[in-house]
Every structure is written in structure tokens, then in C-alpha cells.
KOLTOR-728323 format. One record per atom (N, C-alpha, C): x, y, z; residue in three letters. Coordinates in steps of 0.02 Angstrom, whole numbers, plus 50000, padded with zeros to 5 digits. Layout:
XYZALA/...
***
This chain:
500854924948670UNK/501144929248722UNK/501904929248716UNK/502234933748723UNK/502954935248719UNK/503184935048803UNK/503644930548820UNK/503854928748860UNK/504554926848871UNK/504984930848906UNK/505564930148931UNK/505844932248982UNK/506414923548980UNK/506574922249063UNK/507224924549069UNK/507694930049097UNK/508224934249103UNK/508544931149184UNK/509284929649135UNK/509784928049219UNK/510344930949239UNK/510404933349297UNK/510904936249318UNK/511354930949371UNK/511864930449329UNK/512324925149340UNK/512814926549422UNK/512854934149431UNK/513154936949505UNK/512634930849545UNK/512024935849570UNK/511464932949602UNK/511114928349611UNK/510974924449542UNK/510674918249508UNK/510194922049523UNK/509894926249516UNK/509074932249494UNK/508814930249435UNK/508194927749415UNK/507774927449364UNK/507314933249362UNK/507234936549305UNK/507194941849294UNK/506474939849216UNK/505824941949235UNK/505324937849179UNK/504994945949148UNK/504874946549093UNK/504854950649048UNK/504134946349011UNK/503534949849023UNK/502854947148972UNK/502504954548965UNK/502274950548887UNK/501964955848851UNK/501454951248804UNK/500784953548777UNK/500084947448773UNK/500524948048669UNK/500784953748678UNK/501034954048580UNK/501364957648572UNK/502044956648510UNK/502304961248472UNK/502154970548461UNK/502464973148493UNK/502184981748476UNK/501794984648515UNK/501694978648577UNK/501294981848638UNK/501304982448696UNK/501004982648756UNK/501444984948818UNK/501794980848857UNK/501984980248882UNK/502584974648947UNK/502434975749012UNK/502664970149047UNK/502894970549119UNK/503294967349143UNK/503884969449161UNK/504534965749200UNK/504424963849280UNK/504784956849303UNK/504694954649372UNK/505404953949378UNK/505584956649457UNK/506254956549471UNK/506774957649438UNK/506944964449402UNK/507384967949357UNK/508074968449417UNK/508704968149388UNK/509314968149413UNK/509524974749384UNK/509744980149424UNK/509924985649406UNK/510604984949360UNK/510824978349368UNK/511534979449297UNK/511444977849255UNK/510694974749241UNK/510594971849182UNK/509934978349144UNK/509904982949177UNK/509304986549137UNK/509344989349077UNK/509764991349025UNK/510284992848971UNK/510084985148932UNK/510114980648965UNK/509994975748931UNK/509044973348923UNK/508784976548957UNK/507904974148966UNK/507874979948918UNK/508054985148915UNK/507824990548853UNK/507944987848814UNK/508574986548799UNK/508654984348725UNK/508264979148696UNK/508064975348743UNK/507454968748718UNK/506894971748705UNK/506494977248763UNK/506064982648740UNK/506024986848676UNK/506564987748682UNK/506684990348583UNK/506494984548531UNK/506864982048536UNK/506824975348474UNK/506134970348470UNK/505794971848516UNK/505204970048514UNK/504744974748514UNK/504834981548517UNK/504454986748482UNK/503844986548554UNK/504094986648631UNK/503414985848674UNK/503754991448726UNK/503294993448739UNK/503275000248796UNK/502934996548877UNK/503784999648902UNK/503584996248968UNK/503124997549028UNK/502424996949053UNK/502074997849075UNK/502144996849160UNK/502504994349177UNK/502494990349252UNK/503174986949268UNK/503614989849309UNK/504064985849347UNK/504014983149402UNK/503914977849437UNK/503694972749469UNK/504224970449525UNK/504344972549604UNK/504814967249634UNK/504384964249687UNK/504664956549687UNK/504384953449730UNK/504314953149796UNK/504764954649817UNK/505054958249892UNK/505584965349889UNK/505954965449948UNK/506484966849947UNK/506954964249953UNK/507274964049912UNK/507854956749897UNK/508654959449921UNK/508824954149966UNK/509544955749990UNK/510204952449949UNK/509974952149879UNK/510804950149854UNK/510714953049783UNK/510394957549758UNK/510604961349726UNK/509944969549728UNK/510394973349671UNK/510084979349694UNK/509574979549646UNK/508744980949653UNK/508424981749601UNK/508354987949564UNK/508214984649494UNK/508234989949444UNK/507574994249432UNK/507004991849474UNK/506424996549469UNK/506695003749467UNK/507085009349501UNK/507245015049511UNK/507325017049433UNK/508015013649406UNK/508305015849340UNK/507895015049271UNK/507185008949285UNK/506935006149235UNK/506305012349245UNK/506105014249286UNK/505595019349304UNK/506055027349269UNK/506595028049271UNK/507095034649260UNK/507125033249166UNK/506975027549163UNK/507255027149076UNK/506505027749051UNK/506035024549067UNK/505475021549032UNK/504815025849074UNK/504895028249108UNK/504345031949155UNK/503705026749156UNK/503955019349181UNK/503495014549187UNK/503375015449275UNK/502775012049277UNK/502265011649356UNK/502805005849386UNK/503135009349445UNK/503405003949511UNK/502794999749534UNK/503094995049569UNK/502414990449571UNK/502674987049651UNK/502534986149697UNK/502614982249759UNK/502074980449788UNK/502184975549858UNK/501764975249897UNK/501624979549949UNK/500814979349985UNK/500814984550015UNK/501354985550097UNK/501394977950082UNK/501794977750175UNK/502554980150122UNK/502744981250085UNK/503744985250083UNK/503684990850130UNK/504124991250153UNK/504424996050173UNK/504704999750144UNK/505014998150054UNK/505125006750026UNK/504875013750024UNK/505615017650022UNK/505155022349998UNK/504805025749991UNK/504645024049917UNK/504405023849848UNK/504215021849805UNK/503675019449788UNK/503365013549741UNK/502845017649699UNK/502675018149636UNK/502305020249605UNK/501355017949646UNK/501365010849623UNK/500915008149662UNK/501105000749696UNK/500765001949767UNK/500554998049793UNK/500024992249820UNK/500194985649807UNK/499774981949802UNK/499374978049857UNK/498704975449849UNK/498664971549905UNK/498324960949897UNK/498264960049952UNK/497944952649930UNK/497424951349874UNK/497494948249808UNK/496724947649780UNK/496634954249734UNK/497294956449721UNK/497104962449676UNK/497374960949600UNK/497104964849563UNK/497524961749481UNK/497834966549473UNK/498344966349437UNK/498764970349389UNK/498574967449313UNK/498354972749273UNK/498154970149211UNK/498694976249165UNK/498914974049119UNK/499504976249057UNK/499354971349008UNK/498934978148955UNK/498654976948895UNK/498534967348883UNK/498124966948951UNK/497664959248928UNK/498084954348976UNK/498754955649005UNK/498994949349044UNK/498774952949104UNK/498534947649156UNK/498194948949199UNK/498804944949274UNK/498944948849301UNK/499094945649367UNK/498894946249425UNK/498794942549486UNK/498384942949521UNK/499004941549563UNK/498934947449643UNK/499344944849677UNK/498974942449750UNK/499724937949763UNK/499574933649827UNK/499994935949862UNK/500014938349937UNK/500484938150004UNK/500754931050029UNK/501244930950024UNK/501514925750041UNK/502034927950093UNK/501974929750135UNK/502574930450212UNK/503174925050206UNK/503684924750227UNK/503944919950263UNK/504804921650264UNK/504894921150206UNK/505644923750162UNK/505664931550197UNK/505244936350190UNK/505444941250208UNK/504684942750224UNK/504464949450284UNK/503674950350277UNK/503314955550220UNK/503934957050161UNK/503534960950109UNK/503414956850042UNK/503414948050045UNK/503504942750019UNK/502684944749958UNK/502774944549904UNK/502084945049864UNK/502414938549805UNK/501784933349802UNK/501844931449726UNK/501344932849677UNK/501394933849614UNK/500984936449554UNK/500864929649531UNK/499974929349516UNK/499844922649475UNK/499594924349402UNK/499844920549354UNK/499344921949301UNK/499004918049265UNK/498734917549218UNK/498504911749193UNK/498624905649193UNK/499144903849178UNK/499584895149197UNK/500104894849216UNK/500564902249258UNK/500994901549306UNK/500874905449357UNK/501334905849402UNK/501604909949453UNK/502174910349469UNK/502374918749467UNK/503054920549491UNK/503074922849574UNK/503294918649608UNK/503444916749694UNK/503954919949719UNK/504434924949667UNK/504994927449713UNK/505254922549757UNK/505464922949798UNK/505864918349851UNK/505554913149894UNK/504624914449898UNK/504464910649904UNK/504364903949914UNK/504264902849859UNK/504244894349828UNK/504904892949788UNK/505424891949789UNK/505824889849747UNK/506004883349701UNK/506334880849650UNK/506214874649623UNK/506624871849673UNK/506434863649704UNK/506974860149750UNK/507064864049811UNK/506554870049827UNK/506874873349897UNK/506454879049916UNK/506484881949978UNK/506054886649968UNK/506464892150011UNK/506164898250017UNK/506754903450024UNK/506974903850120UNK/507474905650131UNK/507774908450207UNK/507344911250232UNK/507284910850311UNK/506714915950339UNK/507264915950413UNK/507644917550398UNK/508224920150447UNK/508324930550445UNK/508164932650417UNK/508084940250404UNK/507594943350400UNK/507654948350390UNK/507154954150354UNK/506414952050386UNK/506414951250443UNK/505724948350469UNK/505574942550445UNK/505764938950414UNK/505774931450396UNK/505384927350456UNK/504864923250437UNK/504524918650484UNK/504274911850463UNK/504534909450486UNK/504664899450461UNK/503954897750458UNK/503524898950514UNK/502824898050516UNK/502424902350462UNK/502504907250448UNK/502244911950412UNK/502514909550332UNK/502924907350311UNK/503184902950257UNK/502954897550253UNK/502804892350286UNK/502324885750303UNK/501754887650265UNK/501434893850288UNK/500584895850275UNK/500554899450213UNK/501084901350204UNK/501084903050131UNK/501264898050064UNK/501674894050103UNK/501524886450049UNK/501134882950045UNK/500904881850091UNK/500134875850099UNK/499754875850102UNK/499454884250110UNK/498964887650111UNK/498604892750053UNK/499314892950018UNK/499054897749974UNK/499384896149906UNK/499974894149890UNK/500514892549841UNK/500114883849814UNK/500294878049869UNK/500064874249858UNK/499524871949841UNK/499054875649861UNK/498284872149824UNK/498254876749759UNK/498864882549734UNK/498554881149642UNK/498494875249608UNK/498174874849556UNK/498174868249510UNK/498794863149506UNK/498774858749521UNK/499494855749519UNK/499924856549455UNK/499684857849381UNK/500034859449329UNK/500304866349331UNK/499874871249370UNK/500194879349362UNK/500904878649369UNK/501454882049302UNK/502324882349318UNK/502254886549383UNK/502914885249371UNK/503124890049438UNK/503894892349414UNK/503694900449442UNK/504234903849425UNK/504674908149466UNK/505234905749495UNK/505494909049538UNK/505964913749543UNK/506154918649581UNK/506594922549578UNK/507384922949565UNK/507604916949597UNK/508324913949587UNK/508134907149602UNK/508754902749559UNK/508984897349573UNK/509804894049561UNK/509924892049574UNK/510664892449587UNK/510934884249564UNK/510604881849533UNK/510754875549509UNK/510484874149424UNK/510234879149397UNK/510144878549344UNK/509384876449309UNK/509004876849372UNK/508294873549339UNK/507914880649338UNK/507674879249270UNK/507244885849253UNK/506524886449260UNK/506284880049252UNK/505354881049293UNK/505114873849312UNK/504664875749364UNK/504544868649380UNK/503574868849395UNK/503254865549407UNK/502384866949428UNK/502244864349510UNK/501914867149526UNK/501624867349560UNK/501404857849606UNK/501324854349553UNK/501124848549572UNK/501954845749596UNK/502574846149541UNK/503074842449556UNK/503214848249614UNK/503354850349631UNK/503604853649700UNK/503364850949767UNK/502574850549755UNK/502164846849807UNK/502424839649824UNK/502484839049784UNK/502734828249785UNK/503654828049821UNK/503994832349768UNK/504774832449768UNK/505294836649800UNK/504904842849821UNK/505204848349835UNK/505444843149921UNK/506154845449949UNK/506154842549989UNK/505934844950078UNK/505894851750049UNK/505514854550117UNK/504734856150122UNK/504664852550079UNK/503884853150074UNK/503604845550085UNK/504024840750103UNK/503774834150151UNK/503854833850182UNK/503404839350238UNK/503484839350311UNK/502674837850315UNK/502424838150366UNK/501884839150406UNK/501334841450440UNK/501814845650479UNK/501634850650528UNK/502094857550515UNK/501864863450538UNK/502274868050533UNK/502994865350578UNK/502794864450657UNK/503494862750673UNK/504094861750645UNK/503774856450621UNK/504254850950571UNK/504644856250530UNK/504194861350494UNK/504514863550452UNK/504834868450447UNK/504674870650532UNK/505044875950563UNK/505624875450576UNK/505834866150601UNK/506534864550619UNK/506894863350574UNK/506814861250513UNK/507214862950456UNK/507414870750461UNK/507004875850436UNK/507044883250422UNK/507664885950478UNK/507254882550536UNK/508004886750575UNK/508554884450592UNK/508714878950573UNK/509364875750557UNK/509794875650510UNK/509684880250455UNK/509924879350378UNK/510594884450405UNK/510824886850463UNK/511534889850465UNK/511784892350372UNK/511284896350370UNK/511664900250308UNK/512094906050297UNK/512494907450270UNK/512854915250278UNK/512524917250251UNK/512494924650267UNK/512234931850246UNK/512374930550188UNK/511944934450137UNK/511944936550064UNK/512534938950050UNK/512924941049999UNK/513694944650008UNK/513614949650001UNK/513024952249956UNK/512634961249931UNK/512234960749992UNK/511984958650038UNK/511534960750095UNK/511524967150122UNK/512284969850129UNK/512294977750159UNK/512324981150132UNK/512374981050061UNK/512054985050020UNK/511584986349966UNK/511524978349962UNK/510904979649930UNK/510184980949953UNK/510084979650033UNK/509394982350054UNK/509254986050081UNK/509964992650105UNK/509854998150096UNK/509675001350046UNK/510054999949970UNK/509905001749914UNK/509204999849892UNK/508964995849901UNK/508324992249883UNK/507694997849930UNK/507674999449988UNK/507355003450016UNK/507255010249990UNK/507825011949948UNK/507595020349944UNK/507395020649856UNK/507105015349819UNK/507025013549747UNK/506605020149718UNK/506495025349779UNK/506125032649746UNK/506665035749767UNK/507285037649768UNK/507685041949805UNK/507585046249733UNK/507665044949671UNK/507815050349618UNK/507375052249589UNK/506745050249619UNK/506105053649602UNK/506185060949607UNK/506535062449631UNK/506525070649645UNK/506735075049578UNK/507085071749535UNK/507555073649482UNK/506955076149441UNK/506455074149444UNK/505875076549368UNK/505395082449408UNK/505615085549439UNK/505125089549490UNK/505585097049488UNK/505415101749464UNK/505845108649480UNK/505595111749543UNK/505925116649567UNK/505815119649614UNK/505055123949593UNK/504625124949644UNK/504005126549643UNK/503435123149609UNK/503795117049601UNK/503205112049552UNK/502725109049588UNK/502955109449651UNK/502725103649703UNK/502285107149764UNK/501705106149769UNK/501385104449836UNK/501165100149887UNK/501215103849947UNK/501265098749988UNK/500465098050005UNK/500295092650058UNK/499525091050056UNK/499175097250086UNK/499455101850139UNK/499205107050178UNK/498855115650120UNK/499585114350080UNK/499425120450038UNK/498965115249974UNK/499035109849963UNK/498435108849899UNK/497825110249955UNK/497655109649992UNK/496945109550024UNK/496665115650037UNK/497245121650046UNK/497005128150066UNK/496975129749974UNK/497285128649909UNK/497085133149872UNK/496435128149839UNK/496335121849841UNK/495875117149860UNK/494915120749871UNK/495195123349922UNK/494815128149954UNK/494405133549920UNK/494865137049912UNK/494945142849873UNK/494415142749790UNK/494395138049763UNK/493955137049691UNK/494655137249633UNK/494435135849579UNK/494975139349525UNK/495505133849505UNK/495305128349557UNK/495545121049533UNK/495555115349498UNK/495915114849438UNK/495845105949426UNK/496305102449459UNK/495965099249491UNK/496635091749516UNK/496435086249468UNK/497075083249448UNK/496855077649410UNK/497185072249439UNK/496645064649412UNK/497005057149478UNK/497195054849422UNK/497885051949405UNK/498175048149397UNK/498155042049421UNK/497875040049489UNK/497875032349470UNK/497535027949433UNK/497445019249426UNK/497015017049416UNK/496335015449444UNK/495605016149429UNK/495235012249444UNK/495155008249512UNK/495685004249499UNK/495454998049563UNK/495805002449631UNK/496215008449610UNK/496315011849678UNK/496095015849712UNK/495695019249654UNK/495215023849667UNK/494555021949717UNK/494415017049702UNK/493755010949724UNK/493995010049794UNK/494765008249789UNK/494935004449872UNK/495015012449904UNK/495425017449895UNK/495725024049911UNK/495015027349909UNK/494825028949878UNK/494475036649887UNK/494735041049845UNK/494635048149831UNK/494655054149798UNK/494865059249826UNK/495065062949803UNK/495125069449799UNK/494395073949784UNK/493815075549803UNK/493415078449764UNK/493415082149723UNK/493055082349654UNK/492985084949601UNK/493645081849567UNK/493935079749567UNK/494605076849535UNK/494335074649450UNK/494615077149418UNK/494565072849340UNK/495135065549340UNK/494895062549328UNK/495065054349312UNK/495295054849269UNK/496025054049269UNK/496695051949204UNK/496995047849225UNK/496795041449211UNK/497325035049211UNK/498155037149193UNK/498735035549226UNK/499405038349211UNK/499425033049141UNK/499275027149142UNK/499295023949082UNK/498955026348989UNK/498465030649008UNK/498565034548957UNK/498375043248958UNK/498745044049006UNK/499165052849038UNK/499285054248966UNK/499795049948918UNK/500185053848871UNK/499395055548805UNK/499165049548791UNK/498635053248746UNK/498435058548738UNK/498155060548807UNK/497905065548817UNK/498025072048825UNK/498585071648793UNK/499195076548770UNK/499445082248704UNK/498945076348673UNK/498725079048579UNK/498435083448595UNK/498275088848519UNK/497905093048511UNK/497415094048535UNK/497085086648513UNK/496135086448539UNK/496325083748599UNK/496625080448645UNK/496615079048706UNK/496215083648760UNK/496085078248793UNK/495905082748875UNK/496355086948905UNK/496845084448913UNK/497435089248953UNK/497415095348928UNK/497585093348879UNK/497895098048813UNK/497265105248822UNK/496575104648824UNK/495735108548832UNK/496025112148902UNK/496265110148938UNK/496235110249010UNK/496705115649005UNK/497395114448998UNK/497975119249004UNK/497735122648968UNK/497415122648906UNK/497195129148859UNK/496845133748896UNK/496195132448918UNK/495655135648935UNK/495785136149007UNK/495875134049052UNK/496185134349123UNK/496515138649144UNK/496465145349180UNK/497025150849219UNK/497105148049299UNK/496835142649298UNK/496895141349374UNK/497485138749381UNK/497455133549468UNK/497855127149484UNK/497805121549434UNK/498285118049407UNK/498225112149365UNK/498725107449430UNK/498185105049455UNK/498785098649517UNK/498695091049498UNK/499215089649481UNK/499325081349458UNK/499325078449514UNK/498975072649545UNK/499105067649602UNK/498895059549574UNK/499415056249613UNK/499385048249613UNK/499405047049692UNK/499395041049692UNK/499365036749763UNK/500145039649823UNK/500515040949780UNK/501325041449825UNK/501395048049818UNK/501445048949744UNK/501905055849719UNK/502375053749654UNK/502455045849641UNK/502925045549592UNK/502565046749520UNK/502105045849516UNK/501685046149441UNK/501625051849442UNK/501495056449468UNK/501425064949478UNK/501945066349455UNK/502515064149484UNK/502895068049456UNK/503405065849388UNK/503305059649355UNK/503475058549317UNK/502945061849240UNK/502355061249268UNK/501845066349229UNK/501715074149220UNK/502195076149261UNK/502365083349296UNK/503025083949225UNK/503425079849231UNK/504055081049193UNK/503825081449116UNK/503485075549100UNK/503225073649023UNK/502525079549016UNK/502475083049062UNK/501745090949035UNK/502305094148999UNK/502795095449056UNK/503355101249053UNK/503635100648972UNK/503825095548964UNK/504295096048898UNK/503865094948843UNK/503415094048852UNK/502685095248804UNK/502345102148790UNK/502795104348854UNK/502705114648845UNK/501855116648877UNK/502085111448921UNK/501475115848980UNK/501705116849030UNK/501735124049049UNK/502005125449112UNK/501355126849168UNK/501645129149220UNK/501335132149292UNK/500885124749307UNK/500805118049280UNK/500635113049313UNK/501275110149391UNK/500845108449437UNK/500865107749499UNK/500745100249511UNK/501425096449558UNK/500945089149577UNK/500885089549642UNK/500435084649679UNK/500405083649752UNK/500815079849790UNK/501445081749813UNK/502025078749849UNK/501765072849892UNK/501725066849887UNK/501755064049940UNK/501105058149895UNK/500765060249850UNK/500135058849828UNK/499675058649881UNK/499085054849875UNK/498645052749908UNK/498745052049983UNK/499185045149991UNK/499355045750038UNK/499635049250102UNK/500015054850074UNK/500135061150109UNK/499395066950126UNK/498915066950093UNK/498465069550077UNK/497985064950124UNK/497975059650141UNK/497385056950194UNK/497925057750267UNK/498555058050247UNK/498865058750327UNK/498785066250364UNK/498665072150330UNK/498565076550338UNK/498035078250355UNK/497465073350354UNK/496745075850378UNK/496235077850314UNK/496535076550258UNK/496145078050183UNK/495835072650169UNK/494955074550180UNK/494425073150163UNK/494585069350101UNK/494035062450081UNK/494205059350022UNK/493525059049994UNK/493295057949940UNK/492625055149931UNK/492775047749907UNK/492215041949902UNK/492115035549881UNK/491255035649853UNK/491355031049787UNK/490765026549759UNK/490245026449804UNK/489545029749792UNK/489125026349829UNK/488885028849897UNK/
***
């Protein structure tokens, strides 16, 4: 497995980059928007196409680079489902995997630090974001931050992995780069408490100053789809009201872009053809599906994902592939069940 641990020396941000081999796909956790110029260039030199940008929360001391790494690489945003961005390609929930070509992560909710707190586990680590930290564990003075709700996410859910699983955190500010699961339990010093109380009266006594990027970085951090708009021309886009009336009408392909496991939890669009955005571009060739579709097709061609960001980054890459009059669904899915649009499910 190709594995690397990236630091941003402003923030003390750890920034983890895995891929299962040489020449194949990636996924970045907690990208720093000044360093993304620098995650390509590692993407180059290792010849891997980035599949998934990953933040752990919304983080108040620096700005993330999901937006710019999604604008360069037209890779899947990735959050939890409690953020409040936005804009997220997809959104995640308790107990779900993210799989990129064979590494498998599984995420956990972990509250406490902030309430859009997610850690990713994988085979013999976990990356905890602010979570769990080495020697410390994160502030729950902000952003909905809850001392109790941080308690239950260490002892409840962090702590009983295997005591060898590393542990990988978002920042650290003293220089230690991984630690497991077992030494944290024994050494960590806020984690020899007791009772939540206990560990409540630590949490709200730590009199810390504000982040120094706080006021702007989690405004900035909230709108991580603001330039989604840039790959979308005028008339490209429908909204959920008019896909449903020409919907209606016959003479439609809609195609789903998401994955599988969202389709299962979400529902459908009926009649929808199933195109994973992960391999959208294949299907692009000569003999491709797409490719049959735009040929033979005088109808609606409507692209939809879960939000709207895969639509329309798949909207941009038809276009310059020289298919025109394709259409995505503004808002994705989600806009599309708020509107009163019928879904189908399995079964």
C-alpha cells in the first residue's frame, strides 16, 4: 500500500494520501488548500488518479482543499452526513464504507470536537481528525462542541478498537506522528478519567484561544461547493420541478451517478440507468454506453448524483468530449426528494 503522511507547518494539519498500488486510484484525508499544487504533484509522480477527497470535520484553523482538489482532479468530496456544508459530492453515514480501488474505510461518528466530527477506520489504522489526538484529544468549546458527546466517542467507540490499531490524527503540534490505540488508552492524559464528569471538567477548563484562521477559515470551509457552478453553462441545469414535468412527459434518460451503497440507502429516480461517477469516463469511448445513448437518443439526457456536484462535474467532462444538449439535476437527489419526487427502492 502506498501511504503518505503530509504536514502543514502554519496549522500543524496532517494531511494522509493512500492508494492499495503504484498507477492506481487514491484518496486524500484532510487536504490544506495551500498545499494542493503539492498533493498533485505527488499524484503525478506516482502515476494515481485521485478518487476521493476526504474532510474530517469542519476544521477552524485552516481552509480545506477539498473545493480546489475537486476543481483540478474532478475527484468525489467526501463528508459526514451531520456537516453543514454546502456542498459535498457525497455524504456519509455511521457504518458505511468508502472503498477506492481495494482500500476500504469504514466510517465512525464521533461528536465532541465539533458535531460534524467523522473518523475513517481501515484495516490497522484510524484517521480521528480532531477526535482522538496523540497525548490529547480535541476542544469542544465551539462549533457545537460537547465534552460529553467526546467522552462517548472515545470510550465508546475509538477506544474499544484493537489496542494495536495506529492512530492517525489530524494535527499535532509537538511532533508525534502516530500513535495506537492501546498507548493512548493507558497514556493519553485525558483519557484517565472515569466518568464523563470528570472528563467534562477538564474539557471545560482548558481556557483556550480561538484558532487564529477561525474567522475565516469556517466560513471558507462551509461553502467547499461555492465553484461548483463554474462547470455548468447556462441552460445546462434543471431544477427538480422541471426534471419531473419533462420526467413526465416520456423521451427521457436520466442517468445515477451515484454509488451503490447510496442508491440502496436513497432510492431512485425511476427508470434511471446506473452509471457509477467512478467509471462515468469509460463509458465515454466509442463502444461505451454513454457514448450508444447520446448517439441514438433525441430526447432528455439528465445526469443526477446525490447533491448536484458529480452532475455537474460529469456535465462538464460530456461537454468537452463533444456531447452537447446533456442536462444535470440541480440540487441532485436531494433536491429531488425535497420537492415531492417520488423515488423507487430494492424490493
Amino acid at each position: 500500500m502506498i501511504f503518505q503522511q503530509l504536514f502543514d507547518p502554519v496549522s500543524s494539519t496532517y494531511t494522509y494520501l493512500l492508494a492499495r498500488r503504484h498507477g492506481g486510484e487514491a484518496v486524500i484525508i484532510d487536504p490544506v488548500i495551500e498545499h494542493v499544487d503539492t498533493y498533485v504533484s505527488l499524484l503525478e509522480r506516482l502515476e494515481l488518479r485521485l478518487i476521493k477527497a476526504i474532510d474530517t470535520h469542519i476544521h477552524a484553523d485552516h481552509v480545506t482543499g477539498l473545493g480546489r482538489l475537486r476543481d483540478i482532479t474532478k475527484c468525489v468530496t467526501v463528508m459526514g452526513e451531520k456537516s453543514g456544508v454546502d456542498v459535498v459530492s457525497m455524504r456519509v453515514r455511521e457504518d458505511e464504507k468508502i472503498d477506492v480501488d481495494g482500500i476500504e474505510l469504514r466510517t465512525l461518528y464521533t461528536p465532541g470536537h465539533t458535531d460534524d466530527s467523522y473518523s475513517f477506520l481501515g484495516a490497522d489504522r484510524v484517521f480521528t481528525g480532531d477526535a482522538l489526538l496523540i497525548g490529547g484529544t480535541g476542544r469542544t468549546d465551539f462549533q457545537n462542541g460537547d465534552p460529553y458527546a467526546s467522552y462517548d466517542s472515545l470510550f465508546n467507540k475509538l477506544l474499544r478498537l484493537p489496542p494495536e490499531t495506529f492512530v492517525f490524527p489530524a494535527h499535532d503540534y509537538k511532533g508525534n506522528t502516530v500513535s495506537t490505540i492501546g498507548y493512548e488508552a493507558s497514556n493519553n492524559p485525558r483519557l484517565q478519567v472515569t466518568t464523563p464528569e470528570e472528563y467534562a471538567d477538564i474539557m471545560n477548563n482548558l481556557n483556550l484561544p480561538d484558532p487564529k484562521m477561525m474567522d475565516v477559515a469556517v466560513p471558507a470551509n462551509m461553502e467547499v461547493g461555492k465553484s461548483i457552478d463554474k462547470f455548468v453553462r447556462p441552460g445546462e441545469e434543471m431544477d427538480a420541478d422541471a426534471c419531473r414535468n419533462v420526467c413526465g412527459g416520456g423521451d427521457v434518460i436520466l442517468i445515477d451517478l451515484r454509488e451503490g451503497n447510496e442508491r440502496s440507502r436513497d432510492g431512485w429516480i425511476a427508470n434511471s440507468l446506473h452509471v457509477p461517477y467512478g467509471s462515468f469516463e469509460s463509458q465515454l469511448g466509442p463502444s461505451g454506453t454513454l457514448t450508444r445513448i447520446a448517439r441514438d437518443h433525441a430526447g432528455h439526457i439528465i445526469l443526477y448524483c446525490a447533491h448536484g456536484e458529480r452532475s455537474a462535474l460529469a456535465l462538464d467532462t460530456m461537454r468537452n468530449a463533444g456531447f452537447d444538449g446533456v442536462k444535470h439535476l440541480k440540487g441532485g437527489m436531494a433536491a429531488w426528494t425535497a420537492s415531492g419526487g417520488e423515488t423507487e427502492r430494492a424490493g
